[in-house]
N, C-alpha and C positions, 0 to 999 in steps of 0.2 A: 831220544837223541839230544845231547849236550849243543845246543845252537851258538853254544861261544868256542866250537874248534878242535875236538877231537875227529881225526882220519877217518869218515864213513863213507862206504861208496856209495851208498845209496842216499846222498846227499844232493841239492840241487845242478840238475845237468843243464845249463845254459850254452846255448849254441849259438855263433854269429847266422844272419843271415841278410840279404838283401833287401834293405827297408828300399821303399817306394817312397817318392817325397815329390813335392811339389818344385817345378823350375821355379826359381823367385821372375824373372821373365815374363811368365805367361799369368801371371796374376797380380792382381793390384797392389797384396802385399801381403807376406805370411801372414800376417796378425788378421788380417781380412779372413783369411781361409780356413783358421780356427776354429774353435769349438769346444766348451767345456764338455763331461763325459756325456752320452748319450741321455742317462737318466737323472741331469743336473740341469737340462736345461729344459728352464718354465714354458709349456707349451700354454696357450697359442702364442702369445707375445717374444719371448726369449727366441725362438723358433722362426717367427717371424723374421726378427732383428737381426739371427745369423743370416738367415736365406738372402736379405737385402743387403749383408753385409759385401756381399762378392757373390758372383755368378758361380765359381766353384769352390764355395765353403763347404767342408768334409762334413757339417748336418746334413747336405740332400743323400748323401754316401749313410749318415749313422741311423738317420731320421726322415726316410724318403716319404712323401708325401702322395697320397694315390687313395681310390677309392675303396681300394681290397687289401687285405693283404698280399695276397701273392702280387700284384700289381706293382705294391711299394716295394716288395725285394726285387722281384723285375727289373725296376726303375732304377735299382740302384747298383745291378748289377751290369745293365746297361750305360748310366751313368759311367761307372769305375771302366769299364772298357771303353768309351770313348774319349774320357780323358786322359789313358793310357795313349790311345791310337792320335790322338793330337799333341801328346807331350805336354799338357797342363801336367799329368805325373809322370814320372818316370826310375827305373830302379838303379839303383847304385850298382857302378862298374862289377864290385867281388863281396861277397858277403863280410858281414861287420857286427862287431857289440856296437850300440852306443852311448856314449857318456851325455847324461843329458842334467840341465844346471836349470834349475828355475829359482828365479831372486827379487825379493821384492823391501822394501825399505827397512822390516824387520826380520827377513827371514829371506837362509839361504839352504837349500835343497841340490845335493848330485845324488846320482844313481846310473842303474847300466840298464839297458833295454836291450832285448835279447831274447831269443826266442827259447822259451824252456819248457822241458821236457813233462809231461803233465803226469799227473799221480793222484791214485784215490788219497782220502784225507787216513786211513787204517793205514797207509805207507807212514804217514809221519813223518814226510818230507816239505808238504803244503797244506799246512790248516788254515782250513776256513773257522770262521768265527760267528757265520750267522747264517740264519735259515735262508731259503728263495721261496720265489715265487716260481709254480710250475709253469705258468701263462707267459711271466718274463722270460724264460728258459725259453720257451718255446716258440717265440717272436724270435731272439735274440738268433736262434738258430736257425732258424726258415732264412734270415737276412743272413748269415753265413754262409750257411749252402750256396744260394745264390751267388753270391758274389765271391766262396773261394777267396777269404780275403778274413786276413786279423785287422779291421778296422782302426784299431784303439787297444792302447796298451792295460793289460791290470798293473794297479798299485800293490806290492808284495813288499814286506819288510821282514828284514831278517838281522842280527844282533850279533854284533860282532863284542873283545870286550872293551871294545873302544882304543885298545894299541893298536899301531899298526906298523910292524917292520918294511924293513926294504924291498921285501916283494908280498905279492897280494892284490885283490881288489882295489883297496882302497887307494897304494901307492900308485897303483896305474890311475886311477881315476884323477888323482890330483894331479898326476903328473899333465895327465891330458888336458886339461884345463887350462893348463900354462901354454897349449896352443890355438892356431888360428880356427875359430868353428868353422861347422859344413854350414851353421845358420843361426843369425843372431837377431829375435825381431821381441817387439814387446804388446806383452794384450794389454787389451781394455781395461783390465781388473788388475794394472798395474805393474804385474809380473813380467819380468825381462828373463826370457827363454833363449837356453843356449843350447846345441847339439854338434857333439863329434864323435867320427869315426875310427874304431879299433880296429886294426888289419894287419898289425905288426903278430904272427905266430905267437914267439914270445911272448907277447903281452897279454895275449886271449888265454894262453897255457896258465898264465899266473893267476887271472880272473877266473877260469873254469878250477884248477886246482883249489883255489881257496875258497868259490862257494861250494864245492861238492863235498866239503865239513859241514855244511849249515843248513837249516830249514828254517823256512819262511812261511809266515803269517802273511793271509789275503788280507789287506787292509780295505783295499776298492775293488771288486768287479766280483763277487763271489756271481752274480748270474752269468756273467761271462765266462767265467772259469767251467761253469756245472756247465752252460751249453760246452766248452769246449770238450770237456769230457763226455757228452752226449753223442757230438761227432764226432772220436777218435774211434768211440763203439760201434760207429755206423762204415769204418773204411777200413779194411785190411793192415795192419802192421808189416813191416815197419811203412811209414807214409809221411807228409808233412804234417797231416795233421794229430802228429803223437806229439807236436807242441803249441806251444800259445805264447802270444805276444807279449812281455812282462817289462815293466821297468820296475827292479829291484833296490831297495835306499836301505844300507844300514841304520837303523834309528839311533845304534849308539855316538856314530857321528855328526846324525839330523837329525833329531826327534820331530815327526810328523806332531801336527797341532790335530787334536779329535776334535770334531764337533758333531753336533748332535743330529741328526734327520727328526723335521716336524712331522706331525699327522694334521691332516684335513677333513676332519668328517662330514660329506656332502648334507649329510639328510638330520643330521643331527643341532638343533638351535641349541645357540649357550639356555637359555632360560629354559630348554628340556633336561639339555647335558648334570645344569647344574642339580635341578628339581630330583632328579635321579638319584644325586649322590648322599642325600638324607642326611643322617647324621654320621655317616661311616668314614665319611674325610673332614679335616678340616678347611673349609674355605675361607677367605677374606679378598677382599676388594683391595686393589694396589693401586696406586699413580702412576702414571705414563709419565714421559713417553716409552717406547718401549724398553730403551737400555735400562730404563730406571725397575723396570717389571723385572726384566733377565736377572738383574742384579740380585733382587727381592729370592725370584726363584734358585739362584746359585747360593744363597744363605740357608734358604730350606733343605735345599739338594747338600747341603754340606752336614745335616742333620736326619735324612732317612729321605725316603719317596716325596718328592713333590715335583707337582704340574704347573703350567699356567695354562688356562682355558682363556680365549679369545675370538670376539669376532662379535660381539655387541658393541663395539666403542667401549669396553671396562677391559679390566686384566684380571683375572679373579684367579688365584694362589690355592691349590690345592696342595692339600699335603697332610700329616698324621695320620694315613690310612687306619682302620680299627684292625687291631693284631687281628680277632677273630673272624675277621673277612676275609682276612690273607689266609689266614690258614686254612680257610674252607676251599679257596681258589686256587693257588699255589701250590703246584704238583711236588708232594716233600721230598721225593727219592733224588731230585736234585741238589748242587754244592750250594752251601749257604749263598758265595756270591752270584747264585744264577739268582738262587730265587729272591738278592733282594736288589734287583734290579729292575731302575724304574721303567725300564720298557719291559721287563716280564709282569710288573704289577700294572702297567699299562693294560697289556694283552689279556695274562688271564684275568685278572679281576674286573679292571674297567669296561673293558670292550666284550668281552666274554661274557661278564657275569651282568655286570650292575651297564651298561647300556645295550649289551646284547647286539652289538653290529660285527656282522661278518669281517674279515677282513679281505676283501676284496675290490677290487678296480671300483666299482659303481658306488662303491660306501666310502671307501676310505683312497686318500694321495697321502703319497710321499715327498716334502720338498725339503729342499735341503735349507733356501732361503728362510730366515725367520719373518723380514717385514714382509716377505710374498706370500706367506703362510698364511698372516694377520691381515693383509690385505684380502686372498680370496675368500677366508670365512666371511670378511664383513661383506664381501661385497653377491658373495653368493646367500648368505644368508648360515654359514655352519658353522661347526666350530674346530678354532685352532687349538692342535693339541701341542705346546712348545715342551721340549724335554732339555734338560740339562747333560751334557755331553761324559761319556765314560772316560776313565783313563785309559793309557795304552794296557799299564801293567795286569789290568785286571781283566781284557781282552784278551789278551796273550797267556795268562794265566787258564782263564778258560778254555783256550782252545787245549793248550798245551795238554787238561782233563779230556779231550774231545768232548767239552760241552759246549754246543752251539746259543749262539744269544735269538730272541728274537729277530725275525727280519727285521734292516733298517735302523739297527742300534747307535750306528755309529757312523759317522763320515770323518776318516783320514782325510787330509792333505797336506802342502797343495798335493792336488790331482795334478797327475801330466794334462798339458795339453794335446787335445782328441785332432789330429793331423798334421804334424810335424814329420811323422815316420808311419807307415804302415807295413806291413808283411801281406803281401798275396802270394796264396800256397803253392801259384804255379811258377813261380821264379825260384 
């Protein structure tokens, strides 16, 4: 499918619905009640920090705290019903797209939030671009059942050719913008968040007509997304849940910023990490502080495969893998750009082959922070694995082959903020 505008119908079906939102009233202050995505924020501390931020910040909802599993969804869907039944939330009068604005000193982001219709990735309507975790799926899902609730919106990008005439997504969205929001508050990480509602026929006709030409790339939530398609298998058609919560950004109008997701290897010391790597990579020792390391690795990274490994107090610059390593590791029936990507030489070679750790919960995290990365190896004793971040076009490229990247390649943003707008299924 052409994602810059020819007539498909089996193109993205976005439907208004009744977001659930916070009374600004009954809480201390939007920005209190917030919360970066479920698996962006640093547990125990970040986690902490929300919980104390406000009695009803949307982590006890994303990230319910309890000594079981079933417990914590419990919790949380107990939670979401009593702040219902006391009006901390409550749902919007008639169902609505929303045009949502996030702006920070260098950078300005709209998009439309909306509830869309979900589709395996062989439709060719929503490609995913990276693997999951079966374990995250399946968390992710137990805390949906339960609570009957799209928590938090996925990040989806889709490409327009950057014109845009008089009627369309984009012309309503800008238009929208020129009025008064449903809500206007600013987080901690600087971003000034704006949200408003679409209820005009006409103008939802114009936004469904023009994305249902286009397919979109999952930039954020692919575990969310696979849970949602998990439960749609699990409830009779048609239902509510044959869709999922989305805020959709044309890139040709915003270009999202990529950045990379670090690795944290619990069990693994830099002085084993590096002992390992023999003569098959080339390493060197950098100066800190850290910008000054990222820098050093964005020059290698501009040159083939390269890491920083951290978590002794040094920065040590890994890179010139030996071709004949890669080729013994590196599954070849893949497109050139899968396989020379540094998180598939990450995965098969390094982690796979030459240190041999699983890729699971107990061995290996995922943070998106770089100095939080470098902090817990030093302070745990492991090591940090900092990657140098993908372009869009060569993610979008891949999918568009349906070849998925390794888990965890990449992090879009900004990310929506996680409670501004929610969808529970039974409104």
């Amino acid at each position: 499918m052409n994602t810059a505008g020819h007539t498909d119908a089996h193109g993205l079906d976005l439907i208004p619905f009744r977001g659930v939102r916070y009374i600004p009233e009954r809480v201390g202050s939007l920005a209190a009640v917030t919360s970066p995505p479920y698996d962006v924020v640093v547990r125990p501390d970040g986690l902490l920090h929300l919980e104390s931020a406000d009695p009803h910040n949307i982590v006890r909802l994303i990230l319910p705290q309890a000594t079981t599993p079933a417990a914590r969804n419990q919790q949380a869907a107990d939670t979401l019903h009593s702040w219902l039944a006391e009006g901390i939330l409550a749902p919007d009068a008639e169902p609505s797209l929303y045009v949502y604005e996030q702006r920070s000193s260098d950078m300005l982001q709209r998009g439309i939030i909306g509830a869309l219709r979900l589709s395996e990735a062989e439709d060719g309507v929503v490609l995913p671009h990276e693997d999951v975790m079966p374990h995250v799926v399946e968390d992710r899902a137990a805390l949906m059942r339960a609570t009957s609730a799209n928590l938090e919106p996925l990040l989806l990008t889709y490409r327009t050719d950057g014109e845009s005439g008089p009627t369309g997504a984009a012309p309503v969205v800008e238009r929208t913008a020129l009025r008064e929001p449903l809500l206007s508050t600013t987080t901690e990480d600087g971003f000034h968040h704006r949200l408003w509602s679409v209820t005009d026929p006409a103008e939802l006709a114009e936004i469904q007509s023009d994305l249902s030409r286009h397919q979109a790339l999952i930039a954020d939530g692919h575990h969310r997304w696979a849970t949602n398609l998990r439960l749609r298998s699990e409830h009779p058609s048609p239902s509510a849940w044959d869709y999922g919560l989305v805020l959709l950004v044309d890139t040709a109008r915003y270009p999202l910023r990529v950045r990379a997701i670090h690795r944290h290897l619990h069990r693994l010391p830099v002085a084993d990490a590096l002992a390992a790597l023999g003569d098959s990579f080339r390493v060197r020792t950098v100066g800190g502080p850290l910008g000054h390391a990222l820098d050093a690795l964005g020059e290698a990274a501009a040159k083939g495969n390269a890491f920083v490994l951290a978590g002794d107090g040094a920065f040590h610059l890994v890179d010139q893998p030996s071709q004949g390593l890669l080729d013994r590791t590196i599954p070849g029936e893949y497109p050139a750009a899968w396989r020379t990507l540094d998180a598939t030489v990450l995965h098969a070679t390094l982690l796979d082959h030459v240190w041999r750790i699983p890729d699971t919960p107990d061995h290996i995290a995922y943070i998106h922070d770089t100095a939080a990365t470098v902090e817990k190896a030093e302070r745990d004793g492991g090591t940090a694995v900092l990657m140098h971040p993908v372009r869009e076009e060569v993610v979008r490229d891949l999918a568009q082959q349906g070849v998925t990247m390794p888990r965890k390649s990449t992090s879009f943003g900004p990310k929506p903020a996680t409670g501004l707008v929610l969808r529970d299924l039974s409104f």
